[in-house]
Backbone and ligand atoms as CSV (ligand in chain L), in Angstrom:
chain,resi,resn,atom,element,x,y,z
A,1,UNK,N,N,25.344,10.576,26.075
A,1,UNK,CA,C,25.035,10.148,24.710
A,1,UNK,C,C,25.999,10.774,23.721
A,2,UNK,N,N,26.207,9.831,22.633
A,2,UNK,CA,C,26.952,10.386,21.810
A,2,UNK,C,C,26.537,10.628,19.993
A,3,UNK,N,N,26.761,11.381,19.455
A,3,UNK,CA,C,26.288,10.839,18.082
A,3,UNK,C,C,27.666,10.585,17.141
A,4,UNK,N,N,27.263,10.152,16.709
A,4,UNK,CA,C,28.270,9.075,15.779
A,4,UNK,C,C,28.570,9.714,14.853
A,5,UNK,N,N,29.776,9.746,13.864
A,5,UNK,CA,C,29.791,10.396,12.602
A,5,UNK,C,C,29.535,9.154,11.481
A,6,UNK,N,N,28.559,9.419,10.728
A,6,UNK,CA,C,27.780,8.618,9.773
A,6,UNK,C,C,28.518,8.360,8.376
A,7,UNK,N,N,29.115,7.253,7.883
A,7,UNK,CA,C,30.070,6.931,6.394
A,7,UNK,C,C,28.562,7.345,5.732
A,8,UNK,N,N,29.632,7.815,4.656
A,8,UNK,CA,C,28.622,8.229,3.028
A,8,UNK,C,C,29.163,7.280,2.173
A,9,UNK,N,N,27.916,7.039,1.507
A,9,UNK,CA,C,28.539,6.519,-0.317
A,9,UNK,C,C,29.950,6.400,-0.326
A,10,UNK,N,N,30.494,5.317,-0.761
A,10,UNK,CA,C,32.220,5.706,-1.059
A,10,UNK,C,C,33.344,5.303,0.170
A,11,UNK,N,N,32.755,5.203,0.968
A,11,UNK,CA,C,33.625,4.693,2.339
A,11,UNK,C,C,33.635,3.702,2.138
A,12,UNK,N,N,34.954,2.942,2.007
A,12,UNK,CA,C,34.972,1.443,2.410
A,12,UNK,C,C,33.891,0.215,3.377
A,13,UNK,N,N,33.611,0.701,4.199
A,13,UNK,CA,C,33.259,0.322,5.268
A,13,UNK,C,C,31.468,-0.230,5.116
A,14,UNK,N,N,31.150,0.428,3.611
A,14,UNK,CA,C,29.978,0.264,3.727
A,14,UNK,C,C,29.697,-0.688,2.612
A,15,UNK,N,N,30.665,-0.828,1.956
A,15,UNK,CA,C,31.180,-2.160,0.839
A,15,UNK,C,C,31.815,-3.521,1.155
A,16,UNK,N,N,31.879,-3.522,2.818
A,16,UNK,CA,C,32.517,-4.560,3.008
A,16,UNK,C,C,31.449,-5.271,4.124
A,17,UNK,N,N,31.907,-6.872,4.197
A,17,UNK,CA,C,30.570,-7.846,4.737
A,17,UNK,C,C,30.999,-7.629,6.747
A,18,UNK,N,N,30.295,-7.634,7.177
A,18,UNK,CA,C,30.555,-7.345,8.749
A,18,UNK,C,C,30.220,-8.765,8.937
A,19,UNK,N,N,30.712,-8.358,10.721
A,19,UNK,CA,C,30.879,-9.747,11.627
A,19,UNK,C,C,29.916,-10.137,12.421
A,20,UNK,N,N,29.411,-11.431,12.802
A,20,UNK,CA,C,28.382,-11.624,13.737
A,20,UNK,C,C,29.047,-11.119,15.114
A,21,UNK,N,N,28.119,-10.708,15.822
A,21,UNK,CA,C,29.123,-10.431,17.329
A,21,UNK,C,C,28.493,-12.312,18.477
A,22,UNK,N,N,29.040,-11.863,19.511
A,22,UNK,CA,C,29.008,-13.306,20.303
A,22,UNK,C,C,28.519,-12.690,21.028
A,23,UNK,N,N,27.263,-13.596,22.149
A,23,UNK,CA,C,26.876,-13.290,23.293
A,23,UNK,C,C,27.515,-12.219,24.116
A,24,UNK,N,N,28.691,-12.858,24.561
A,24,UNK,CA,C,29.249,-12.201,25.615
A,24,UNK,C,C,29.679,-11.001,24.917
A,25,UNK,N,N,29.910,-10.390,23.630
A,25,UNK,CA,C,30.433,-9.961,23.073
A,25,UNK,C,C,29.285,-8.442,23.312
A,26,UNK,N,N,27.993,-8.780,22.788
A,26,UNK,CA,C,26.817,-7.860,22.768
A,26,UNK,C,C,26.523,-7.325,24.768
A,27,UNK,N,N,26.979,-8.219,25.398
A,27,UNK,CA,C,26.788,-7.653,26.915
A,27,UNK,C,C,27.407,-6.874,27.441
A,28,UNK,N,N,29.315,-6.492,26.694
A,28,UNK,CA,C,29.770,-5.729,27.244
A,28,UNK,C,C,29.363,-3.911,27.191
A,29,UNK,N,N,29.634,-3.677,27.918
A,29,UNK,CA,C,29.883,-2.036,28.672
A,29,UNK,C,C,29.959,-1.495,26.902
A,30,UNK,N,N,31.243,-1.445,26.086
A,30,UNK,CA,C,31.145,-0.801,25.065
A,30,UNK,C,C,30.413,-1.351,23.696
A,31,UNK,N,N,29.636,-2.252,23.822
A,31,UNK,CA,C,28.581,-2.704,22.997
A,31,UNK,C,C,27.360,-2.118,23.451
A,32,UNK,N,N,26.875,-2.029,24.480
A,32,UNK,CA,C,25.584,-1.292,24.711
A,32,UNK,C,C,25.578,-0.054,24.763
A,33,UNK,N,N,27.203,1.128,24.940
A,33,UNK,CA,C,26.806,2.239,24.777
A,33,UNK,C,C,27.075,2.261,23.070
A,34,UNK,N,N,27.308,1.547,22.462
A,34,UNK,CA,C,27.647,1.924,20.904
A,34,UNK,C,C,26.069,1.574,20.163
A,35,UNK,N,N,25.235,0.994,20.902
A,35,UNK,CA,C,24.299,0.538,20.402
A,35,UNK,C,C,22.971,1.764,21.385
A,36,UNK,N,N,23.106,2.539,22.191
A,36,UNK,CA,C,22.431,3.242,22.608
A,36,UNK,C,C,22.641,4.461,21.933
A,37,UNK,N,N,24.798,4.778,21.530
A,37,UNK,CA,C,24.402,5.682,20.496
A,37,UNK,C,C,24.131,5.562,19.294
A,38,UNK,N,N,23.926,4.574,18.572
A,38,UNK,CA,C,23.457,4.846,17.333
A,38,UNK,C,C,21.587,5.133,17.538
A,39,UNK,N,N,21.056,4.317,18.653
A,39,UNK,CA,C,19.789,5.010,18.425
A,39,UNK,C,C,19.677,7.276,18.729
A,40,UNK,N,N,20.821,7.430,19.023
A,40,UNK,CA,C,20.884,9.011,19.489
A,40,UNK,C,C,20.768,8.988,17.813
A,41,UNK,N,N,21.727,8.530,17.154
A,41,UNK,CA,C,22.626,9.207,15.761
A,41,UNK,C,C,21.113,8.917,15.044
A,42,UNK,N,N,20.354,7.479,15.098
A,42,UNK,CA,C,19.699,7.603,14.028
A,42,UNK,C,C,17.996,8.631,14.458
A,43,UNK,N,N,18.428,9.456,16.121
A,43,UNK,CA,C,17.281,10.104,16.021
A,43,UNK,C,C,17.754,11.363,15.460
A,44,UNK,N,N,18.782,11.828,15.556
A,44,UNK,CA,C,19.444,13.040,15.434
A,44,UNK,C,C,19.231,13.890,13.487
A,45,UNK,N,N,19.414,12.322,13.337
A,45,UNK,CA,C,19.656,12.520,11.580
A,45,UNK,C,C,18.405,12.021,11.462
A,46,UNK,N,N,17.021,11.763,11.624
A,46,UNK,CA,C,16.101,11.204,11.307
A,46,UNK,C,C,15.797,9.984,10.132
A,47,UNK,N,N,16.441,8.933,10.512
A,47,UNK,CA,C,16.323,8.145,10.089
A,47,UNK,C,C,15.540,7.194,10.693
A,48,UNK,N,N,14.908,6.222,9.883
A,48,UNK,CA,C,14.190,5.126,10.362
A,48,UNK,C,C,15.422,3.517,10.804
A,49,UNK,N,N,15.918,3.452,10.365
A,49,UNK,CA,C,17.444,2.686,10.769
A,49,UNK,C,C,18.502,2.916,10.800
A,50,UNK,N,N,19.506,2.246,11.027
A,50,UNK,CA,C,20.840,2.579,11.294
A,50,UNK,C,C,21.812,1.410,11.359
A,51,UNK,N,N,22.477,0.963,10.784
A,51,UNK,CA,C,23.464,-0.091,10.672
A,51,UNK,C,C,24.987,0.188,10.912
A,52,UNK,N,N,25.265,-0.959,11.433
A,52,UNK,CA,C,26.573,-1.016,12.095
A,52,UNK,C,C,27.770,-0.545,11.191
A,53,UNK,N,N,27.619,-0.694,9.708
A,53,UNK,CA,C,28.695,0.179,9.173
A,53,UNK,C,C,28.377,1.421,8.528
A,54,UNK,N,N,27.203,2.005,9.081
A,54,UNK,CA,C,27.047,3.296,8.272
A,54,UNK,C,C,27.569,4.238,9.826
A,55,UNK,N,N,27.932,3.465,11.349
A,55,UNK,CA,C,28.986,4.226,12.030
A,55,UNK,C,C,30.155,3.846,12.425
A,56,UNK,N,N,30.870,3.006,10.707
A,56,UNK,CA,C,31.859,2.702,10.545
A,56,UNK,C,C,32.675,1.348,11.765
A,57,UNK,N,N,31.830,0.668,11.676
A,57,UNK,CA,C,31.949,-0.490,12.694
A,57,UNK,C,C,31.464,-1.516,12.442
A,58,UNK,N,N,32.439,-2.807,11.703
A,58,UNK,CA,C,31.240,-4.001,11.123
A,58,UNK,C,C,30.925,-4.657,11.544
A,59,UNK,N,N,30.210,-4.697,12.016
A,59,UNK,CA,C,29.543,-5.697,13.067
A,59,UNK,C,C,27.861,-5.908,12.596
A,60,UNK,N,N,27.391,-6.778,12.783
A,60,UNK,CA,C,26.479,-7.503,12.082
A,60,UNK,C,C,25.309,-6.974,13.053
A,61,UNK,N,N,25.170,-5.346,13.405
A,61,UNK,CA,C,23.209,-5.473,14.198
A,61,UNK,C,C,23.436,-3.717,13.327
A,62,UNK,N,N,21.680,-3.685,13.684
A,62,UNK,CA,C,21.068,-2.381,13.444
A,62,UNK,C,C,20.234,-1.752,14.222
A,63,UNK,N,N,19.906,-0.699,14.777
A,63,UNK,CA,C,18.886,-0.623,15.147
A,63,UNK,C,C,17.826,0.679,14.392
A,64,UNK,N,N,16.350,0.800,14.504
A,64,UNK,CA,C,15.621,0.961,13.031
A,64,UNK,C,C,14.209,1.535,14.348
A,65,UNK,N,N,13.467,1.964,13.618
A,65,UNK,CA,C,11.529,2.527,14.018
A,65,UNK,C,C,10.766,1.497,13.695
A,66,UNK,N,N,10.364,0.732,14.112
A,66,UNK,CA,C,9.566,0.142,13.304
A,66,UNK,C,C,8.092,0.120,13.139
A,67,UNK,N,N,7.294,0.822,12.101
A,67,UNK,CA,C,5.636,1.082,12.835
A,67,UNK,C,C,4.872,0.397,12.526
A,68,UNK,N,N,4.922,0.249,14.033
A,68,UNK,CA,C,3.456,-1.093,13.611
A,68,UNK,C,C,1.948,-0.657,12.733
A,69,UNK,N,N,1.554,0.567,13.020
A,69,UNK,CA,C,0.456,1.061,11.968
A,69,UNK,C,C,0.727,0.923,10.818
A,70,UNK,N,N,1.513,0.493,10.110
A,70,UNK,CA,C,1.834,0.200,8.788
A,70,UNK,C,C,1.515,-1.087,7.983
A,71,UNK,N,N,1.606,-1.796,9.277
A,71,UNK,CA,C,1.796,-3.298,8.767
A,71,UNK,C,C,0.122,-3.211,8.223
A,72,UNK,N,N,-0.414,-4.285,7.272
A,72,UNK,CA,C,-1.806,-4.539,6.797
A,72,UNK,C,C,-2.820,-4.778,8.071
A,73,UNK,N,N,-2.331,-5.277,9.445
A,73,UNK,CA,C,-3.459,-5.729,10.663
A,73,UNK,C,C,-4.280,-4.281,10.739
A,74,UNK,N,N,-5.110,-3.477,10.364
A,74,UNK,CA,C,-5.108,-2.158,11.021
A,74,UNK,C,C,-5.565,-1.822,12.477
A,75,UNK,N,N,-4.313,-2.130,13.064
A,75,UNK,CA,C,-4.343,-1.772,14.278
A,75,UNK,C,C,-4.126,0.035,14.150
A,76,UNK,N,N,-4.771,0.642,15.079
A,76,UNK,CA,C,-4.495,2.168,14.949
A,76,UNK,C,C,-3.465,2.254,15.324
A,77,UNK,N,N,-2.758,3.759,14.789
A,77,UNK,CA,C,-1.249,4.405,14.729
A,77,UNK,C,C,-0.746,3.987,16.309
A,78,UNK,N,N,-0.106,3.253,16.371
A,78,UNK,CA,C,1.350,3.462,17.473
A,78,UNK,C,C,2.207,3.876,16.911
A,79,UNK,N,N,3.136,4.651,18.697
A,79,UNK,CA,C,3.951,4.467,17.830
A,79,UNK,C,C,5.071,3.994,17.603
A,80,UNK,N,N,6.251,4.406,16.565
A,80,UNK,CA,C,7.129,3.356,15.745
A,80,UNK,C,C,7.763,2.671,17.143
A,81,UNK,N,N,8.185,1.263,16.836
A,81,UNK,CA,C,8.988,0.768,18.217
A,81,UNK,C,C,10.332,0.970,17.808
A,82,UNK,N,N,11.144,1.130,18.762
A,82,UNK,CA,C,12.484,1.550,18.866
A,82,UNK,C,C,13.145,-0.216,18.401
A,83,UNK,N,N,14.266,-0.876,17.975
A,83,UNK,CA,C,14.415,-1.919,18.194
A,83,UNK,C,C,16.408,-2.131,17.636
A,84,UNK,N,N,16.548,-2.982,18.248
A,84,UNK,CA,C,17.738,-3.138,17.812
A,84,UNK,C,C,17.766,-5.043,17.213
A,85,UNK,N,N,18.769,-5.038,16.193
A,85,UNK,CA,C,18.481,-6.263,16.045
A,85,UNK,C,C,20.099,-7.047,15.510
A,86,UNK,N,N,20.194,-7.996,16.002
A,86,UNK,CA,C,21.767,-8.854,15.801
A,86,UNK,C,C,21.487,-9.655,14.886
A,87,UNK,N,N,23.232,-9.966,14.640
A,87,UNK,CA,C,23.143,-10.955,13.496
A,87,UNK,C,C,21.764,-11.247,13.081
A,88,UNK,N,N,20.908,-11.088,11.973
A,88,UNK,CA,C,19.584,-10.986,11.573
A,88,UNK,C,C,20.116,-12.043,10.288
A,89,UNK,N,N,18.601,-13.120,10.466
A,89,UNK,CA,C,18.967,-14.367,9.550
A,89,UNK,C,C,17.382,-14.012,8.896
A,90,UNK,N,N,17.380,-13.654,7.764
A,90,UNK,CA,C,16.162,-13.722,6.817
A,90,UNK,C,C,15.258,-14.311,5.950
A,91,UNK,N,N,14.241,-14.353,6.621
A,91,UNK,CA,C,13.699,-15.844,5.513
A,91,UNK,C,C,12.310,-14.616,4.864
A,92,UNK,N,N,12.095,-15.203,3.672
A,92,UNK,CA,C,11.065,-14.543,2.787
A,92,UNK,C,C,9.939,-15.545,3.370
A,93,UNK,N,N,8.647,-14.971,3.661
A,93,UNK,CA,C,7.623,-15.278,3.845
A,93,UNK,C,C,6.676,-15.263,2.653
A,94,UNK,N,N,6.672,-13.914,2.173
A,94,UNK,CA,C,5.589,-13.267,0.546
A,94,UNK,C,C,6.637,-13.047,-0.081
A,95,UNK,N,N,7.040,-13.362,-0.867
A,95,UNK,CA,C,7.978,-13.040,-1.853
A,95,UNK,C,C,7.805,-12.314,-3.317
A,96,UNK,N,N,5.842,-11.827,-2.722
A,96,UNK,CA,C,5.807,-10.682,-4.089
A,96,UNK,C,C,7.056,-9.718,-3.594
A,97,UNK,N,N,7.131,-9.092,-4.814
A,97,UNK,CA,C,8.234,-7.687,-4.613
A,97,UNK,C,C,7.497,-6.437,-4.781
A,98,UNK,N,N,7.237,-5.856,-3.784
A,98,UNK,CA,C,6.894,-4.131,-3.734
A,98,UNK,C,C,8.070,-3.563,-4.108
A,99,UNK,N,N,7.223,-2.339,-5.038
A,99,UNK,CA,C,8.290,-1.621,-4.957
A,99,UNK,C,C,8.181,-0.172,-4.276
A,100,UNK,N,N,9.078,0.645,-3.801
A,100,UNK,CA,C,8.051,1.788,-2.945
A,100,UNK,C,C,9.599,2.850,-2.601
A,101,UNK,N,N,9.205,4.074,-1.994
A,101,UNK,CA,C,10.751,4.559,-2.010
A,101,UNK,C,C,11.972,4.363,-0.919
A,102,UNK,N,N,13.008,4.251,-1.205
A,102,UNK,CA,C,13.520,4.135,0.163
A,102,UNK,C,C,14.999,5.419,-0.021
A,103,UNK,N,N,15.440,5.723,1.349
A,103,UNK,CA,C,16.810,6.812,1.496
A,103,UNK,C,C,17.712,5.856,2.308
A,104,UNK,N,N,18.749,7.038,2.593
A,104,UNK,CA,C,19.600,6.111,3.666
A,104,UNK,C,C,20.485,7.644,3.988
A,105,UNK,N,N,20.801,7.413,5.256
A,105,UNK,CA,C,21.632,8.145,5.635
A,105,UNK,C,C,22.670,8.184,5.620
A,106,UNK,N,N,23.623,7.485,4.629
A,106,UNK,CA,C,24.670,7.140,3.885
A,106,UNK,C,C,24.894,7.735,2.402
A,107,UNK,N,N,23.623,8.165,1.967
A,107,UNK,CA,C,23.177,8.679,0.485
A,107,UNK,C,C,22.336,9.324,0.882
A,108,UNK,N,N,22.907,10.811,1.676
A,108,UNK,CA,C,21.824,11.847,1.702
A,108,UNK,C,C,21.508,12.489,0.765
A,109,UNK,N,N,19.730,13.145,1.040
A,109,UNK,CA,C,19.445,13.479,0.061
A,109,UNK,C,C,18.822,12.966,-0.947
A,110,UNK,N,N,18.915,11.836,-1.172
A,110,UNK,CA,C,18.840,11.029,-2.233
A,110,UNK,C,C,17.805,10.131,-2.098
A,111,UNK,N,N,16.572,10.045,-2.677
A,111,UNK,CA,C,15.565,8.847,-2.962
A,111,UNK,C,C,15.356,8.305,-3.968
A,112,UNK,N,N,15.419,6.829,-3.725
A,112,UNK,CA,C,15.022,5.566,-5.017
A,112,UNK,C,C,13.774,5.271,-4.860
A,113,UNK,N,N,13.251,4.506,-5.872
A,113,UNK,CA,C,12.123,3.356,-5.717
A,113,UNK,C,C,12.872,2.031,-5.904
A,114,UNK,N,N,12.551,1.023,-4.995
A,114,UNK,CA,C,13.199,-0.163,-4.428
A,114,UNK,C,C,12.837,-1.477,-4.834
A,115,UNK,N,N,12.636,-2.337,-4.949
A,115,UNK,CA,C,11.757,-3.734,-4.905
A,115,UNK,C,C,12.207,-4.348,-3.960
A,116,UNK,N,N,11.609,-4.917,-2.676
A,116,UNK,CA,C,11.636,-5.416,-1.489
A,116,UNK,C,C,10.548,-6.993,-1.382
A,117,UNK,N,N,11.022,-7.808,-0.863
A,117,UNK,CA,C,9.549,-8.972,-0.400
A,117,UNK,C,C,8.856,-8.386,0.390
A,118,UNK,N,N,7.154,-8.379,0.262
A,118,UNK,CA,C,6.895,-8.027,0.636
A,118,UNK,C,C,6.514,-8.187,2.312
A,119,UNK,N,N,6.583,-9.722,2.477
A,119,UNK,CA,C,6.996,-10.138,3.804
A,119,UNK,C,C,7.643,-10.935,4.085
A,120,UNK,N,N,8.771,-10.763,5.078
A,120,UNK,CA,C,9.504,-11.633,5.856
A,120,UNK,C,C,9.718,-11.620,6.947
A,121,UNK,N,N,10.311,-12.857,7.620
A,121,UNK,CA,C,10.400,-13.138,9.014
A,121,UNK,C,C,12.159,-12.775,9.552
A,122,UNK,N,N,12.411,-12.750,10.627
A,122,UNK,CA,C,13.645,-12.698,11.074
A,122,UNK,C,C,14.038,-12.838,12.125
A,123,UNK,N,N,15.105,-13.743,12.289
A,123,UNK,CA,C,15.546,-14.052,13.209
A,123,UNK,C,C,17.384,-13.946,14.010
A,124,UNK,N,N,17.015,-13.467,15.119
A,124,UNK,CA,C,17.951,-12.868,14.953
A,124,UNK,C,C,18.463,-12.431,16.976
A,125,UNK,N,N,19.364,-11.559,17.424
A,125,UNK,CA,C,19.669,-11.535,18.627
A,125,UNK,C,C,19.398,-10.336,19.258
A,126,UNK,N,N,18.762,-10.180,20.677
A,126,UNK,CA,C,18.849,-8.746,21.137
A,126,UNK,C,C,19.242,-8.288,21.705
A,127,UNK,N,N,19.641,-6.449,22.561
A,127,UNK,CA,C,20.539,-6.218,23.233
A,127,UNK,C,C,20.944,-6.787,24.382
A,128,UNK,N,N,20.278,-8.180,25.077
A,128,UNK,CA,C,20.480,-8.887,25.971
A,128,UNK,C,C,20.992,-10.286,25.734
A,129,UNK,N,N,21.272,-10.748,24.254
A,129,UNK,CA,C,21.641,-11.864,23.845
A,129,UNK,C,C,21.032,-12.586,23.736
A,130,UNK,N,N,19.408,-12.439,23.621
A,130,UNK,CA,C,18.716,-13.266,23.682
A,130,UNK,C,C,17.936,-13.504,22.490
A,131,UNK,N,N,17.719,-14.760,21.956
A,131,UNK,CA,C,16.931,-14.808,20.656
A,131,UNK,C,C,15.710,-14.395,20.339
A,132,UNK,N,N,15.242,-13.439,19.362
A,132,UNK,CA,C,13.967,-13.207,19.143
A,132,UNK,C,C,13.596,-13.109,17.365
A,133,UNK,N,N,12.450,-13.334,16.707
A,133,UNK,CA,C,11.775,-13.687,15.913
A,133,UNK,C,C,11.008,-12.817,15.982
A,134,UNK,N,N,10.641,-12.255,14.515
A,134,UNK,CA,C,9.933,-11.166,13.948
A,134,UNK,C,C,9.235,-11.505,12.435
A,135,UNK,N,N,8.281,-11.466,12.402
A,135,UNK,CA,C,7.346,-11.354,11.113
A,135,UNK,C,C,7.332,-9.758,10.789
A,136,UNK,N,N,7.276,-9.142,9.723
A,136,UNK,CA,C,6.669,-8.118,9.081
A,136,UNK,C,C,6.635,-8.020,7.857
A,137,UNK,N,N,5.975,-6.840,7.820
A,137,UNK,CA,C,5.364,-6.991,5.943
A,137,UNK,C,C,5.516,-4.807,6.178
A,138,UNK,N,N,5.024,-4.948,4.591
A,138,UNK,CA,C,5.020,-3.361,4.121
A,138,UNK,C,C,6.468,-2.546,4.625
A,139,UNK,N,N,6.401,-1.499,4.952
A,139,UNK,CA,C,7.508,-0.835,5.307
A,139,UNK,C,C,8.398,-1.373,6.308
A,140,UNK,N,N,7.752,-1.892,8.057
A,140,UNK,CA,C,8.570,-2.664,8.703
A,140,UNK,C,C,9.489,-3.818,7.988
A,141,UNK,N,N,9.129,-4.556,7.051
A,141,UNK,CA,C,9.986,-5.751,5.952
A,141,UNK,C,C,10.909,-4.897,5.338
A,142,UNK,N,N,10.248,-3.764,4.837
A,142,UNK,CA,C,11.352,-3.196,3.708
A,142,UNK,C,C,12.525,-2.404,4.510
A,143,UNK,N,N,12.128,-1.668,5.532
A,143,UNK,CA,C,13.474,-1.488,6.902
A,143,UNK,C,C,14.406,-2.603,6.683
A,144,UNK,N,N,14.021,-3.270,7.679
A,144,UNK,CA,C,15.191,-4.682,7.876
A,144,UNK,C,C,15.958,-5.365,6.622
A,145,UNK,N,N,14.727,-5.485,5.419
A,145,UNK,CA,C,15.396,-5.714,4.256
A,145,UNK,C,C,16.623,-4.763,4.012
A,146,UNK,N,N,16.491,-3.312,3.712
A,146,UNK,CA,C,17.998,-2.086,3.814
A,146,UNK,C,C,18.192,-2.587,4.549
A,147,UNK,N,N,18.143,-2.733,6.184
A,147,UNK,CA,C,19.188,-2.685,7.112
A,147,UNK,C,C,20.384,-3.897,6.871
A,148,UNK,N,N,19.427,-5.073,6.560
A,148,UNK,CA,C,20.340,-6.358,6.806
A,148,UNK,C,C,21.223,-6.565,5.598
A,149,UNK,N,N,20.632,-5.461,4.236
A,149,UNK,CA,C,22.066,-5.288,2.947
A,149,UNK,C,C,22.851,-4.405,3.582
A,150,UNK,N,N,23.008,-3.326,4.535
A,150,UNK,CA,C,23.846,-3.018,4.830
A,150,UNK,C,C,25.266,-3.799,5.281
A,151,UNK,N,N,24.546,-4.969,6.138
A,151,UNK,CA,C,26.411,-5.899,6.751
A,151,UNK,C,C,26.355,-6.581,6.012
A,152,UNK,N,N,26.128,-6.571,4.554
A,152,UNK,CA,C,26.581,-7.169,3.574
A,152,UNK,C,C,27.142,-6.382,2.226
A,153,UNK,N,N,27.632,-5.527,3.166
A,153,UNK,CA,C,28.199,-3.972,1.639
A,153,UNK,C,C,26.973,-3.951,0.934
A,154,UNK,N,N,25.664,-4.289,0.890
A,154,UNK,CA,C,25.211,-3.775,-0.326
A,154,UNK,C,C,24.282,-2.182,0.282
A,155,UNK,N,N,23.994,-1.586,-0.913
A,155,UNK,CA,C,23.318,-0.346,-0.616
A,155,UNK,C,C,21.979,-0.339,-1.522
A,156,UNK,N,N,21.449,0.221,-1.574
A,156,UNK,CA,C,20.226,0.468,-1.490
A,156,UNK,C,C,20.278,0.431,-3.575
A,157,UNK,N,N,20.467,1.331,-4.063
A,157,UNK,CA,C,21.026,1.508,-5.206
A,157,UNK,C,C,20.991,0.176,-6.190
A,158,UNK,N,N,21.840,-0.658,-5.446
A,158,UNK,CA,C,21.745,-1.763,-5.910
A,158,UNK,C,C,21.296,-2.927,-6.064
A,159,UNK,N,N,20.373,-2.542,-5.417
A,159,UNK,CA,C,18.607,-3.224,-5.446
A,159,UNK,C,C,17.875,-2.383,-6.843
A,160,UNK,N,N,18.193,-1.182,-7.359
A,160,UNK,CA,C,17.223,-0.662,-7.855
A,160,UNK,C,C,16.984,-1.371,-9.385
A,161,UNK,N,N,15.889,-1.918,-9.983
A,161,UNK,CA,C,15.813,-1.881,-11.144
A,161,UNK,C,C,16.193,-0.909,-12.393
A,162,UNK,N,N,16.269,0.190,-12.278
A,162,UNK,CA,C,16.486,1.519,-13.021
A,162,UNK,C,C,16.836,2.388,-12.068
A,163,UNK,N,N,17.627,3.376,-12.799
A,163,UNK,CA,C,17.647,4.687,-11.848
A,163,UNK,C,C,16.521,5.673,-12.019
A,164,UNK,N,N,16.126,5.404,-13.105
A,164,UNK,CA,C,15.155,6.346,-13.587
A,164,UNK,C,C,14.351,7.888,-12.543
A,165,UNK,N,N,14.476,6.288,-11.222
A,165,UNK,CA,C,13.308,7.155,-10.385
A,165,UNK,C,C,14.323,7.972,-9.207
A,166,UNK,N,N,15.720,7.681,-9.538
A,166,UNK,CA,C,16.438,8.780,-8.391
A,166,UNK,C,C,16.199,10.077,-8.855
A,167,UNK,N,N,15.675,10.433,-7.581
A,167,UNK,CA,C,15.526,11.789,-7.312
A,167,UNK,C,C,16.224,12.800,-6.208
A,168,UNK,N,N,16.327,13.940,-5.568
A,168,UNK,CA,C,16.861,14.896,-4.641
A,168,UNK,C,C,15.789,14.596,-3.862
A,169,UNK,N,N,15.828,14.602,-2.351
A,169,UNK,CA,C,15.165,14.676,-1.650
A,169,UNK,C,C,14.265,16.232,-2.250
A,170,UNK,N,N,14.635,17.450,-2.337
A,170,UNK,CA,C,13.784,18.447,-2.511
A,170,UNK,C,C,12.908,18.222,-3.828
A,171,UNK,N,N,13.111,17.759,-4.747
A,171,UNK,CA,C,12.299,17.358,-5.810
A,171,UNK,C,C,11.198,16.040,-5.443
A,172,UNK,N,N,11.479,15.577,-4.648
A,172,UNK,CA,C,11.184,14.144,-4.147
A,172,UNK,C,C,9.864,14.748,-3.206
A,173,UNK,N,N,10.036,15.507,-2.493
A,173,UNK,CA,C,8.989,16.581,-1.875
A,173,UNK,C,C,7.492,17.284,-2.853
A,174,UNK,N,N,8.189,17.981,-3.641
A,174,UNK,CA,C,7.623,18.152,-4.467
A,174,UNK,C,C,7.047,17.684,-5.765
A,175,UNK,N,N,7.558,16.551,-5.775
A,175,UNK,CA,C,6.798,16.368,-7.082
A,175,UNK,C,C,6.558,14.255,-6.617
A,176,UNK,N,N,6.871,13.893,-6.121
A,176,UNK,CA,C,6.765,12.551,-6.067
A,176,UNK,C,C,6.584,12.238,-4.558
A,177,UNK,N,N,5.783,12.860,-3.129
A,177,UNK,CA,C,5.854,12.270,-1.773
A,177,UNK,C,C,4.334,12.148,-2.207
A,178,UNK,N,N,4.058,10.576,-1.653
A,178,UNK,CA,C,2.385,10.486,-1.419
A,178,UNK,C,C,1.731,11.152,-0.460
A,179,UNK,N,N,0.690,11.343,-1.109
A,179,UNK,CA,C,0.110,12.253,0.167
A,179,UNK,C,C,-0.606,11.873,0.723
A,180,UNK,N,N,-0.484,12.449,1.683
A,180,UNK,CA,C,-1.117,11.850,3.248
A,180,UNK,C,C,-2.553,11.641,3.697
L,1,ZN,ZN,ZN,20.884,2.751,4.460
């Protein structure tokens, strides 16, 4: 396993639109270990996702936690599923907008409050090339939502209505984490 060195804010790489990959493309030898290490990198750095140009590689997948105890069904806590996801095509299902906080491991340190739909579907390819389809809502939606502005240069930031609410992760602790 390897961990990846992670672009920050300011790198090219995270401003620019990435590529769909091709079947055969996602089966080879150095596509599945680049996609096994980013799940190392995004356990290492504790993140809930990880996108193809935040380890400087544009290519159009991510892979992310996704917890199902979150979603509104209340099914009891599992836990988060590991998932990787390709070229990801997004359709809004609820198109209220939550707003709620989100980071990135590209802008450490650093938490916004976001506006996200609150549910959508996606469709999209997996580490076997094979097509799969996803509904979610609450935090699982708002994941994929960051992930899939990532292969499109956008960042998180620029979703935000105001900055008002950026904060330091250590202030963000203290004075603004819901409690549990
Ligand atoms: Zn991010």
């Amino acid at each position: 396993m390897s961990i990846l060195k992670v672009a920050r804010m300011g790198h090219p790489v995270l401003r620019a639109k990435a590529r769909p990959l091709e079947k055969s493309e996602i089966l080879s030898a150095p596509m599945q270990k680049l996609i096994d290490d980013m799940f190392d990198t995004m356990r290492e750095y504790h993140g809930v996702g990880l996108a193809g140009p935040q380890v400087h590689e544009g290519l159009r997948l991510f892979v992310a936690l996704l917890d199902p105890g979150d979603s509104d069904d209340e099914r009891d806590r599992e836990p988060p599923a590991p998932i990787v996801i390709i070229n990801p095509e997004i359709t809004v299902v609820d198109a209220a907008m939550v707003e709620d906080w989100e980071g990135c491991l590209s802008i450490p340190d650093i938490r916004g409050r976001v506006r996200r739909a609150r549910e959508i579907r996606v469709r999209a390819l997996d580490r076997k090339g094979g097509r799969i389809e996803l509904r979610a809502q609450g935090f699982p939606a708002r994941v994929i939502q960051h992930e899939t502005d990532h292969l499109d240069g956008v960042l998180f930031f620029d979703r935000m209505k105001s900055f008002e609410s950026l904060t330091f992760l250590d202030e963000y602790s203290r004075f603004h984490r819901p409690e549990d």
